[in-house]
C-alpha positions as CSV (number, residue, x, y, z in Angstrom):
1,X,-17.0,11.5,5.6
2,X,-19.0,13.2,2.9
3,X,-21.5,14.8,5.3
4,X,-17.8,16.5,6.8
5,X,-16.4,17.2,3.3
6,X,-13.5,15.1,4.6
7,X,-12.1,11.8,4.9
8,X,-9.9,9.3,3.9
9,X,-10.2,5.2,2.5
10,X,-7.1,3.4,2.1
11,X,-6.9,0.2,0.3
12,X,-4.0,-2.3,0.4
13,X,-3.0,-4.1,-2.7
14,X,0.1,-6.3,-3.8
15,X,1.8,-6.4,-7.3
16,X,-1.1,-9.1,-8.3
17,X,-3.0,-6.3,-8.4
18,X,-1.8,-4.8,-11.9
19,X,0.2,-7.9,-12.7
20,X,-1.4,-11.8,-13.1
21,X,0.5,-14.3,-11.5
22,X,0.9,-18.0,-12.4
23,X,-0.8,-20.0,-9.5
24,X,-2.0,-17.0,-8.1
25,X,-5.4,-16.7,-10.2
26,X,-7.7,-16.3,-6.9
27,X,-5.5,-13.7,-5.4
28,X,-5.1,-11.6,-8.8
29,X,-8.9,-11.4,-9.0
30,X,-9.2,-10.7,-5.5
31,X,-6.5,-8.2,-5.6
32,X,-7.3,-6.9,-9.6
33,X,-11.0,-6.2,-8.2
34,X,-10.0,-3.8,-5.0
35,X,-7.9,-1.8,-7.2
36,X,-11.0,-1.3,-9.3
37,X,-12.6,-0.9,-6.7
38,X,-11.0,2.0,-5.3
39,X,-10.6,3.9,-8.7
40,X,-14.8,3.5,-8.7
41,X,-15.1,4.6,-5.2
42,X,-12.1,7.9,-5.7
43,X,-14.3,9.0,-9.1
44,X,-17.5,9.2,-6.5
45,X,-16.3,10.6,-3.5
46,X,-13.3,12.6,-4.4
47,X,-15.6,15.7,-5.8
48,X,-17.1,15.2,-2.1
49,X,-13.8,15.7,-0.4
50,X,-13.0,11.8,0.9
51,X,-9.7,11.3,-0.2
52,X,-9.3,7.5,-1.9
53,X,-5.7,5.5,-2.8
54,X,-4.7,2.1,-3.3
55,X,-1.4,1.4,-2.4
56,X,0.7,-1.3,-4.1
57,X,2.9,-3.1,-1.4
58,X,5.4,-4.9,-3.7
59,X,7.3,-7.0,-0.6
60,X,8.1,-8.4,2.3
61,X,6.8,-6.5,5.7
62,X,9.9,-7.1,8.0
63,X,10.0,-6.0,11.5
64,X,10.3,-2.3,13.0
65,X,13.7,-0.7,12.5
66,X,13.1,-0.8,16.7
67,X,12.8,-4.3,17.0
68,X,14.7,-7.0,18.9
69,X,17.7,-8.8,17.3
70,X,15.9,-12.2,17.6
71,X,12.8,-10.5,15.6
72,X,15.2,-8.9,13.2
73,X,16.7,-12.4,12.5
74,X,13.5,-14.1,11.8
75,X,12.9,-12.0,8.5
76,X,17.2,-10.9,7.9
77,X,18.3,-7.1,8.3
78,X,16.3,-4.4,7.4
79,X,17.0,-3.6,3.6
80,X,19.7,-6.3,3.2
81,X,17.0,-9.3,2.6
82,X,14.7,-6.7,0.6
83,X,12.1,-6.6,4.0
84,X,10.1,-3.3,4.0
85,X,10.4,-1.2,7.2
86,X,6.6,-1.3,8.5
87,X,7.7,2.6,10.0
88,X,8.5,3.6,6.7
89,X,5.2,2.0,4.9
90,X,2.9,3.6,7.5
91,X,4.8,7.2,7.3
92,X,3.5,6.9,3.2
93,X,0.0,6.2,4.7
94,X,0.2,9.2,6.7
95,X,1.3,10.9,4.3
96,X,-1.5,10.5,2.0
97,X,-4.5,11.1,4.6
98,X,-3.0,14.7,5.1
99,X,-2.1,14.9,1.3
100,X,-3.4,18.4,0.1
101,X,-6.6,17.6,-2.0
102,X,-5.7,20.1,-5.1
103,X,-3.0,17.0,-5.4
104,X,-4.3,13.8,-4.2
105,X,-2.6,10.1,-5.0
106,X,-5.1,7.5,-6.2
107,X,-2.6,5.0,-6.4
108,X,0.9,4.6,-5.6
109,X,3.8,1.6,-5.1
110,X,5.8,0.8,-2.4
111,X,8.8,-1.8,-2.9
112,X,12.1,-2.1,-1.8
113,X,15.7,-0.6,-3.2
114,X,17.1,-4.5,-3.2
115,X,16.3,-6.7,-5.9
116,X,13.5,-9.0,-5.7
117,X,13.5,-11.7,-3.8
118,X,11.1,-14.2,-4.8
């Protein structure tokens, strides 16, 4: 990627990642340490042209909007139960590897409109 002046790294994080969580304390490192990680790895590489987020997935991955009845059941209705539409999460992944680089995203957070749920 730097040899092409081009590129993009991805990381996935949840809300343990800015947040500690009671129970939780191996995750939170886990999860507090990738975020560091890419805000380490975006201050080298982004003057190179490799593009590097983290992205905070705040819920529940439900099915496709696509998907069967039966697999829509297994997690409730899209946006009723507060499930996040994998369609929708991977359009905001597209949509920061063709993000213009005068206005990159180093981080952003996905959750649902509903309430929490847990």
């Amino acid at each position: 990627m730097v040899e092409r002046g081009r590129g993009t790294i991805l990381f996935t994080g949840c809300s343990a990642s800015v947040s500690g969580i009671a129970g939780y304390s191996e995750l939170c490192c886990g999860k507090f340490a990738l975020r560091a990680l890419s805000q380490c790895l975006a201050r080298e590489f982004q003057p190179m042209g490799v593009h590097v987020a983290h992205v905070i997935i705040d819920g529940v991955i439900g099915p496709p909007r696509g998907a069967s009845s039966s697999e829509r059941k297994s997690v409730g209705e899209q946006g009723v139960d507060g499930s996040m539409d994998p369609d929708a999460l991977a359009q905001t992944y597209w949509h920061l590897h063709v993000q213009d680089r005068t206005a990159w995203t180093q981080e952003i957070d996905l959750r649902p409109s509903t309430p929490r749920f847990f």
